[in-house]
C-alpha positions in Angstrom: 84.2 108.2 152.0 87.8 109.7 152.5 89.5 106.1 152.7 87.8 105.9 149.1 88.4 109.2 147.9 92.3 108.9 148.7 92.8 105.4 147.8 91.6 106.3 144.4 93.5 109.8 143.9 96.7 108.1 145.4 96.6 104.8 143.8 97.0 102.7 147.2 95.6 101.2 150.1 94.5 103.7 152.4 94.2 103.3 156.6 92.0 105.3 158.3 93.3 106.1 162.5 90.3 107.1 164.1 92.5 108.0 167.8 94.2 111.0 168.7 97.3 109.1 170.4 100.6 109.8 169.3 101.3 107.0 166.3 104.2 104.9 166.8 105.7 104.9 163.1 107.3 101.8 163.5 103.9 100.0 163.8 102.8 101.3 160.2 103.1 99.2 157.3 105.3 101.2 154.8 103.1 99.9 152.0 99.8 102.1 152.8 99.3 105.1 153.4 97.8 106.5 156.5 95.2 109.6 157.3 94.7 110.4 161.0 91.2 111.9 162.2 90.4 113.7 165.1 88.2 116.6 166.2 89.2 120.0 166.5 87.2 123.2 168.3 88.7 126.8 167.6 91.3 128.0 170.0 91.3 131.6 171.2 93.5 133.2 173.4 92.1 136.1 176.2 93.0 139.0 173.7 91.2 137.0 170.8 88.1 136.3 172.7 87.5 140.0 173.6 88.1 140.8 169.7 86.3 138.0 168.4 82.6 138.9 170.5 80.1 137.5 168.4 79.5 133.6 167.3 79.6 134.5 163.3 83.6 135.8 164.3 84.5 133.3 166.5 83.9 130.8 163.4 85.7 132.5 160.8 88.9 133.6 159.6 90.6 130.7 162.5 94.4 129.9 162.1 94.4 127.9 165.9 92.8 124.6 167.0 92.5 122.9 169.6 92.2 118.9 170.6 92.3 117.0 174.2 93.8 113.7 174.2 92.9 111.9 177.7 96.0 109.8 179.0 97.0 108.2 182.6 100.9 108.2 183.7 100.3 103.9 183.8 99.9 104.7 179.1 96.5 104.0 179.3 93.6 106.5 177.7 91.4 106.0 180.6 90.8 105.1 184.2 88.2 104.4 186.7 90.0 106.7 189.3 89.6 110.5 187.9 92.4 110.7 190.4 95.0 108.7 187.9 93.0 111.0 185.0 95.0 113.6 182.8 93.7 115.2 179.8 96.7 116.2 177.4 96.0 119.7 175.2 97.5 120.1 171.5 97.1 123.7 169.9 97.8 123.0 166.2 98.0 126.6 163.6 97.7 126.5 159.8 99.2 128.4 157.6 95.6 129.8 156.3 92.8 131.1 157.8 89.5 128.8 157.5 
């Protein structure tokens, strides 16, 4: 539905990256144009979260998310040793409240 939405608004090939990894530019094809998905979950720090006490407030009126990427120190996402496991945390704020 989005890959529609935006290739019709923008007038050109859209690619949808379904991966939170870090997108090597170079890779892209400077002829589309590129949306990257991922899932976010609120991010509260202690002072929020003893503000913010009931569920209806800690889903409103959010500036911070929050996303885990898993990574291993070899580049891979993922490992059959939790040992050689990582799990790398980005905090991302908007400019508005949602």
């Amino acid at each position: 539905r989005l890959k529609k939405l935006y290739s019709e608004k923008l007038s050109t090939d859209i690619e949808i990256i379904v991966h939170s990894n870090v997108v090597n530019v170079n890779e892209l094809d400077p002829k589309k144009s590129y949306i990257q998905l991922t899932s976010v979950e609120p991010y509260f720090d202690e002072s929020e979260l003893n503000e913010r006490k009931t569920s209806f407030y800690r889903k409103v009126n959010i500036k911070r998310f929050i996303y885990v990427t898993p990574f291993t120190k070899t580049g891979k996402a993922r490992t059959d040793s939790v040992a050689d496991q990582f799990i790398r945390k980005t905090i991302l704020t908007t400019e508005r409240s949602f």
